[in-house]
Kinemage of the C-alpha trace (Angstrom):
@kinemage 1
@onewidth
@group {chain A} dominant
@subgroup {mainchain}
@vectorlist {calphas} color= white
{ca unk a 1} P 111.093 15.627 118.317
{ca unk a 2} L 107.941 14.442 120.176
{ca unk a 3} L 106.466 18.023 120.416
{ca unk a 4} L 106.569 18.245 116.384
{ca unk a 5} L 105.322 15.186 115.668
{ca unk a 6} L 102.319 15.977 118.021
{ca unk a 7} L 102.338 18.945 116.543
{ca unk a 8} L 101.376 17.496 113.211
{ca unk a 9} L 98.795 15.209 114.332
{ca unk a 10} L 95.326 15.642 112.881
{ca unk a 11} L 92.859 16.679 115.732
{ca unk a 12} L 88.760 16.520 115.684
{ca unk a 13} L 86.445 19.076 117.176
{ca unk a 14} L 83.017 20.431 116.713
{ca unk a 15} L 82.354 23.006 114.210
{ca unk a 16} L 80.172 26.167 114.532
{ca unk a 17} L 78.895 29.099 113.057
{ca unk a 18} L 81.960 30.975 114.055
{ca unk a 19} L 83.983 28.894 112.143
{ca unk a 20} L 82.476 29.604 108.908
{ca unk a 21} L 86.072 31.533 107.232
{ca unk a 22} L 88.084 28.198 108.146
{ca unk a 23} L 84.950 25.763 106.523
{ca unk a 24} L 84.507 27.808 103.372
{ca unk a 25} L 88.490 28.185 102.763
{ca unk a 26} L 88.189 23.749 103.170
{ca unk a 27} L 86.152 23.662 100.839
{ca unk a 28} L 86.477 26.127 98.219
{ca unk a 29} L 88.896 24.851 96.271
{ca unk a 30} L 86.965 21.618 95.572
{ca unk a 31} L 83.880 23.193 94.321
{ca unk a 32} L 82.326 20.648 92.429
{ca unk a 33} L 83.669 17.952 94.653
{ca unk a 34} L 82.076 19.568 98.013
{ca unk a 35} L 78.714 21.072 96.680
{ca unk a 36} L 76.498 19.613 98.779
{ca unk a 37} L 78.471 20.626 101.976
{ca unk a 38} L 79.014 23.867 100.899
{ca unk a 39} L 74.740 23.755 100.382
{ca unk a 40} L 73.923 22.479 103.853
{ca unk a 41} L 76.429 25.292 105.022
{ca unk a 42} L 74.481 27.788 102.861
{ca unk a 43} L 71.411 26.438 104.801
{ca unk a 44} L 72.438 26.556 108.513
{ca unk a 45} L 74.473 23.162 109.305
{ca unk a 46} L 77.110 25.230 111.180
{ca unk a 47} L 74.315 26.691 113.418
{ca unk a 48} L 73.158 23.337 113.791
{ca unk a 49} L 76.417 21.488 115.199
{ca unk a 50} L 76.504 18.676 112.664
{ca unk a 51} L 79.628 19.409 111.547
{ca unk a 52} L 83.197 17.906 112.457
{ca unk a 53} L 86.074 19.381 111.587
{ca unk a 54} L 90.071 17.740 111.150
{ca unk a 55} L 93.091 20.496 112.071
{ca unk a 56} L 96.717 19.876 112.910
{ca unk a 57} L 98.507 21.752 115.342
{ca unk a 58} L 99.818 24.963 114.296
{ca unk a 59} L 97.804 25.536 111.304
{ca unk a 60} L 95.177 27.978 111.208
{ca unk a 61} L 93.109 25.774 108.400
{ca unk a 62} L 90.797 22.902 108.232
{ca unk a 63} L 92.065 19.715 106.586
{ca unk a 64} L 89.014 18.298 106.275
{ca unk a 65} L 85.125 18.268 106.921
{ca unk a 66} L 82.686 15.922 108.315
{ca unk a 67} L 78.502 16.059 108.427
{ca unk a 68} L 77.166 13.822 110.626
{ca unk a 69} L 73.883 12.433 111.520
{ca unk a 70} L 71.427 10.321 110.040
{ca unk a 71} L 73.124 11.508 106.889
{ca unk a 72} L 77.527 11.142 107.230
{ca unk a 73} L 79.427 12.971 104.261
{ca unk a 74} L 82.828 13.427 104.350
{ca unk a 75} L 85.640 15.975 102.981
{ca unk a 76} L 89.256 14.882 103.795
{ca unk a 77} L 91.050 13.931 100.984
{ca unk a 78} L 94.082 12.774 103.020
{ca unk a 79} L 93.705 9.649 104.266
{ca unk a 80} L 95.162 10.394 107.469
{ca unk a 81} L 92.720 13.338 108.550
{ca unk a 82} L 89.799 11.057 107.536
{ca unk a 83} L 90.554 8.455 109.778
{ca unk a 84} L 90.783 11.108 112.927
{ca unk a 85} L 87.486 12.215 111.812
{ca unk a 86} L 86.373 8.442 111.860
{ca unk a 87} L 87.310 8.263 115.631
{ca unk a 88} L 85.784 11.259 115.933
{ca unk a 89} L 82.584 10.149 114.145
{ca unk a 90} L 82.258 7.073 116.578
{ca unk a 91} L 79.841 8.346 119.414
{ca unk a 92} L 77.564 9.628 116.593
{ca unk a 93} L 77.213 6.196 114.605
{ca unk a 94} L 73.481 5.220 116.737
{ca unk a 95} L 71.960 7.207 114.517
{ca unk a 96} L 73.467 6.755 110.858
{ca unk a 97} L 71.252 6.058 108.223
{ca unk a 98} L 73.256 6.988 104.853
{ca unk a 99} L 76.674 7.805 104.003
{ca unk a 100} L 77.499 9.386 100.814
{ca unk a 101} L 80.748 10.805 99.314
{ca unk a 102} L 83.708 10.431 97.378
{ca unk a 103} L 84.100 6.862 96.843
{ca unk a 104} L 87.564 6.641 98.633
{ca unk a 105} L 86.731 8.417 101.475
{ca unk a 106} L 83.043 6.538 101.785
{ca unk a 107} L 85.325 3.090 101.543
{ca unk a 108} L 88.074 4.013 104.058
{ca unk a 109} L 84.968 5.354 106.785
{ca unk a 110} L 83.392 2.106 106.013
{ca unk a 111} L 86.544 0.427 106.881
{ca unk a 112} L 87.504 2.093 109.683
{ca unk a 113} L 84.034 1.649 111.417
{ca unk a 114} L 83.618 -1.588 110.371
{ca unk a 115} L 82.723 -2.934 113.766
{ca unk a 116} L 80.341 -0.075 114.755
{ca unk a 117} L 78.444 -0.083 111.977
{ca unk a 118} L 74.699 -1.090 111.131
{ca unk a 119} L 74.336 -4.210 109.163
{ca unk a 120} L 74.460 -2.656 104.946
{ca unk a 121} L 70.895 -2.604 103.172
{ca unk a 122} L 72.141 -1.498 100.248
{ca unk a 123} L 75.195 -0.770 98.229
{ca unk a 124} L 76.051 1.328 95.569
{ca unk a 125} L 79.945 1.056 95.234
{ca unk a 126} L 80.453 2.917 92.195
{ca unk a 127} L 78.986 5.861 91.241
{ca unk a 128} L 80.495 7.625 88.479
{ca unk a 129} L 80.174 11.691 88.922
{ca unk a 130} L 79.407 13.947 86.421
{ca unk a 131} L 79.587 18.033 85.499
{ca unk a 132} L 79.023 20.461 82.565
{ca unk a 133} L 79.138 23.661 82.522
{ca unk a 134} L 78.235 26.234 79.503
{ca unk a 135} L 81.433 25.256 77.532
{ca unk a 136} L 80.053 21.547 77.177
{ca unk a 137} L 76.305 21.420 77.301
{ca unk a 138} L 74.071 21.277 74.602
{ca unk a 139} L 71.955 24.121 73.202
{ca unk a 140} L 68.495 24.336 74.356
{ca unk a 141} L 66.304 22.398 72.034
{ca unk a 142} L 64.345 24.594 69.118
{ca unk a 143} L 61.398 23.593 71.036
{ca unk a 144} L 62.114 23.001 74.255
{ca unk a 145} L 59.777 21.322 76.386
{ca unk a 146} L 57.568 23.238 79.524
{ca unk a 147} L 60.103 22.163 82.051
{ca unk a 148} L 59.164 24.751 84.779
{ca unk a 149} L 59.266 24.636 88.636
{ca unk a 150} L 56.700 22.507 90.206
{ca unk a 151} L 53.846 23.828 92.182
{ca unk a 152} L 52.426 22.848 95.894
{ca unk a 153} L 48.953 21.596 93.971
{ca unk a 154} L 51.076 19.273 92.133
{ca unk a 155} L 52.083 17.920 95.616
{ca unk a 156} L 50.563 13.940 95.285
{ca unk a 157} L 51.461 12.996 91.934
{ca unk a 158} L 55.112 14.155 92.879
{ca unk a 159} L 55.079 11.849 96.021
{ca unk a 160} L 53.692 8.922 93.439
{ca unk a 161} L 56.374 9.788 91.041
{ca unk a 162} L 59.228 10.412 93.487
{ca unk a 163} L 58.215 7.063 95.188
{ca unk a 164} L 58.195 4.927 92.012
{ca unk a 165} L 61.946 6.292 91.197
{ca unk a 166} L 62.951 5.416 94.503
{ca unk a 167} L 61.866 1.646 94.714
{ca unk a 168} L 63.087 1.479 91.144
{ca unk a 169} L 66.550 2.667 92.108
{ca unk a 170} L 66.969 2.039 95.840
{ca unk a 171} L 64.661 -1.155 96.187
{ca unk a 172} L 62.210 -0.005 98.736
{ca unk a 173} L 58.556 2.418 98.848
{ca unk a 174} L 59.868 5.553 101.469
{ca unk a 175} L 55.834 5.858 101.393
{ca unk a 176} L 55.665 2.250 103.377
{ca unk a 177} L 58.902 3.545 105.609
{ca unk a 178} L 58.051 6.953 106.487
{ca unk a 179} L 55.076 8.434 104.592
{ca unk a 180} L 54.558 11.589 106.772
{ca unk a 181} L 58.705 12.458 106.074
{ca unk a 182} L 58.478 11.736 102.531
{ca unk a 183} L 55.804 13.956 101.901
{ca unk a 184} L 56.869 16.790 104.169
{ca unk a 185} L 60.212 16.438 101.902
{ca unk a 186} L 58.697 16.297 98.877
{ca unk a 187} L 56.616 19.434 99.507
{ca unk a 188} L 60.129 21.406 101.212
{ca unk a 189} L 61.820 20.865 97.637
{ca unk a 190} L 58.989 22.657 95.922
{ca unk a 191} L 58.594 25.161 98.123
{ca unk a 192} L 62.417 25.999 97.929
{ca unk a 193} L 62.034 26.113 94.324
{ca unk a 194} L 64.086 22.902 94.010
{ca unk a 195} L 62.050 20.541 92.082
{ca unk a 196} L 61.609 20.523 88.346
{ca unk a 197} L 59.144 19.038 86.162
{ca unk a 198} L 57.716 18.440 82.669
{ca unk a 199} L 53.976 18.182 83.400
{ca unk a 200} L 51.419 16.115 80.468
{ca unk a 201} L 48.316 16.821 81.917
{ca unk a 202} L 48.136 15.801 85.408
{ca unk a 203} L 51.463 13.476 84.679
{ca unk a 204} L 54.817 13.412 85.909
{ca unk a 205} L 56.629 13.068 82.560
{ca unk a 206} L 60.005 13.915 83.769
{ca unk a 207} L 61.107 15.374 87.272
{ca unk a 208} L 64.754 16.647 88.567
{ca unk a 209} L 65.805 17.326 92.068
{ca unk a 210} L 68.527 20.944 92.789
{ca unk a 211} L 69.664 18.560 96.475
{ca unk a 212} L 72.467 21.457 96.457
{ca unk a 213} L 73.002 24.888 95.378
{ca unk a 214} L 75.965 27.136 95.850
{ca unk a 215} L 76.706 30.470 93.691
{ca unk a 216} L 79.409 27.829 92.106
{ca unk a 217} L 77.445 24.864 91.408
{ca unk a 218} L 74.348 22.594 91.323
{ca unk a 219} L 73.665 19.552 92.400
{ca unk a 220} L 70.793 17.383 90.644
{ca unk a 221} L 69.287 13.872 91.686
{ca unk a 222} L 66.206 12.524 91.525
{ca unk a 223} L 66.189 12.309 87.810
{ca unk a 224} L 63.759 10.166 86.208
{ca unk a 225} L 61.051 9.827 83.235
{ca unk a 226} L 57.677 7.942 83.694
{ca unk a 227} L 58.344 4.219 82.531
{ca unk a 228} L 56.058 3.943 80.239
{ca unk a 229} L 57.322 7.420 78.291
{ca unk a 230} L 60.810 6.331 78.105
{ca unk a 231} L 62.755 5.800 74.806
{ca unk a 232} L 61.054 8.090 73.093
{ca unk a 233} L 63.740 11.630 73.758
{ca unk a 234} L 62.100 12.983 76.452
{ca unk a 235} L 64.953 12.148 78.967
{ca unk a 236} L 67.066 14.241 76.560
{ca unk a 237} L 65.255 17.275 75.729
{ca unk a 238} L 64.582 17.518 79.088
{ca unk a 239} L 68.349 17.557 80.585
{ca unk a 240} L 69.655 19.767 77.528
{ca unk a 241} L 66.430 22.145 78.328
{ca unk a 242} L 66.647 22.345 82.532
{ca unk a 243} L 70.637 22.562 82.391
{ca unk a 244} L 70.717 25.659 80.062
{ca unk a 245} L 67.967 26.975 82.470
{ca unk a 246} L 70.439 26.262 85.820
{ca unk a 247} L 73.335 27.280 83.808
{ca unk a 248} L 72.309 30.473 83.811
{ca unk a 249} L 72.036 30.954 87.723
{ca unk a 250} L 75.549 28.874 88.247
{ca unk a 251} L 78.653 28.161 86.859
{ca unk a 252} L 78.118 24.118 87.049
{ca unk a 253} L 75.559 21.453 87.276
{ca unk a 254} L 76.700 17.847 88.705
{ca unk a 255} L 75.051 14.767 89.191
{ca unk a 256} L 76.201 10.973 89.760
{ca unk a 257} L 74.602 7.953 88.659
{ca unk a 258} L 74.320 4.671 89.503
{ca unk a 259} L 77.389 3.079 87.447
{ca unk a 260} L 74.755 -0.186 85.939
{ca unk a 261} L 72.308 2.566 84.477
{ca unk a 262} L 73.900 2.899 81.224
{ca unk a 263} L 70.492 4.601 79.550
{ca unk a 264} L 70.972 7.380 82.294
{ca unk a 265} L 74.312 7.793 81.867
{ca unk a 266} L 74.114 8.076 77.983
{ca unk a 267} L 71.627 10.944 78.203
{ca unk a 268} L 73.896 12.906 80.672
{ca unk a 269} L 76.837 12.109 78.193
{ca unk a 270} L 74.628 13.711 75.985
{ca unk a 271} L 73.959 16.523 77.290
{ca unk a 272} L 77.516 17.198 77.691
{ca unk a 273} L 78.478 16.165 81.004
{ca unk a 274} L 81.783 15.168 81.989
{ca unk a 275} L 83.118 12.205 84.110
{ca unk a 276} L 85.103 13.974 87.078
{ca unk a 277} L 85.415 11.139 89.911
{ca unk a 278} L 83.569 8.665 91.454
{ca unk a 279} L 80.790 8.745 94.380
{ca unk a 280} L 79.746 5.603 96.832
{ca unk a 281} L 76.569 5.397 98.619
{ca unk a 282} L 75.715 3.336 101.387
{ca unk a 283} L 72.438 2.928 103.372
{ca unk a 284} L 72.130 1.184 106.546
């Protein structure tokens, strides 16, 4: 009796390249759910050791995944994995800066490292989290904007603009916390062909972040329209226009949203994307 109810204990360990088979067969089923894992996979996490991983004894499968670092997102949907990976996660919490995920699993870590934690600078409890895919979006407008792939000489204005959405949205200038970092991000997004923009002149009309692509799926953020050309449609011509463009690289493009930005979340709705869970956010 003892023996199989060790035996179905969840157990932690560090992940590595040679686990790759076992992470992608975790997360494949969940697609949508686990694109930005399956990204940072893409990219070299595994090579990297920032990856936990949740197995019970006698299985030959992952129950659930775990990034850690300054950046903690977690895949377990059962609650009882998730909390092995939150022991697990304990000698890594010195350096936590954000934790983003499904808003369960974000609440139960959260819980469960209560005590360990850094004091909470801000909260976003509530994300809702959106996808579309060609049988929902829009058509491309009749006369689509420029939206294009930004360029390296376009560098500055996308720090200003990036900078402005994130005290807007987040409640503090990254180019008074970490200028350098910022920039050096900034600039790794356009070089990977990950940042797209509507350009008037030498002004950021509208800009999108790709923060994940898999063959399956894409993962936008950073969305946002100069202030002072908002209201006028440019919000949605742009969306409709730069989906149908991803759309034809992936299957699906997701996004979640702050759940008190209701102009936001009528242009996605617009566009034709779907509500298909909820996301939490919390930086420390």
């Amino acid at each position: 009796m003892l023996r199989r109810a060790l035996s179905r204990q969840s157990r932690t360990r560090q992940l590595w390249a040679s686990d790759s088979s076992l992470v992608e067969a975790c997360l494949e089923e969940h697609p949508l759910e686990t694109v930005f894992l399956r990204s940072e996979i893409r990219q070299g996490a595994l090579r990297q050791g920032s990856l936990l991983g949740v197995e019970r004894g006698g299985e030959r499968r992952l129950r659930g995944v775990l990034m850690h670092g300054p950046l903690v997102v977690p895949w377990a949907p059962d609650p009882r994995d998730l909390d092995a990976l939150a022991r697990a996660l304990r000698p890594h919490l010195p350096w936590i800066q954000l934790m983003v995920g499904p808003q369960d699993q974000v609440t139960r870590l959260q819980e469960q490292l209560a005590s360990q934690l850094p004091p909470v600078r801000t909260l976003r409890a509530e994300q809702p989290h959106y996808a579309l895919d060609f049988g929902s979006v829009v058509p491309t407008p009749s006369d689509p904007p420029p939206i294009r792939r930004a360029r390296t000489d376009e560098l500055k204005k996308l720090v200003e603009a990036g900078a402005a959405m994130h005290l807007e949205e987040v409640g503090f200038d990254p180019m008074t916390v970490d200028p350098s970092g910022y920039r050096e991000r900034v600039l790794a997004l356009i070089r990977r062909g990950r940042l797209y923009v509507w350009m008037e002149g030498d002004r950021v009309a509208f800009k999108a972040e790709c923060s994940s692509v898999t063959p399956e799926a894409v993962q936008l953020q950073g969305v946002w329209t100069d202030p002072e050309l908002r209201r006028q449609g440019r919000a949605s011509l742009a969306m409709a226009t730069l989906c149908n463009m991803l759309l034809a690289e992936t299957e699906w493009v997701t996004l979640f949203v702050n759940d008190f930005n209701d102009t936001a979340i009528r242009v996605y709705e617009r566009t034709g994307f779907k509500r298909i869970g909820s996301m939490r956010t919390v930086l420390f």
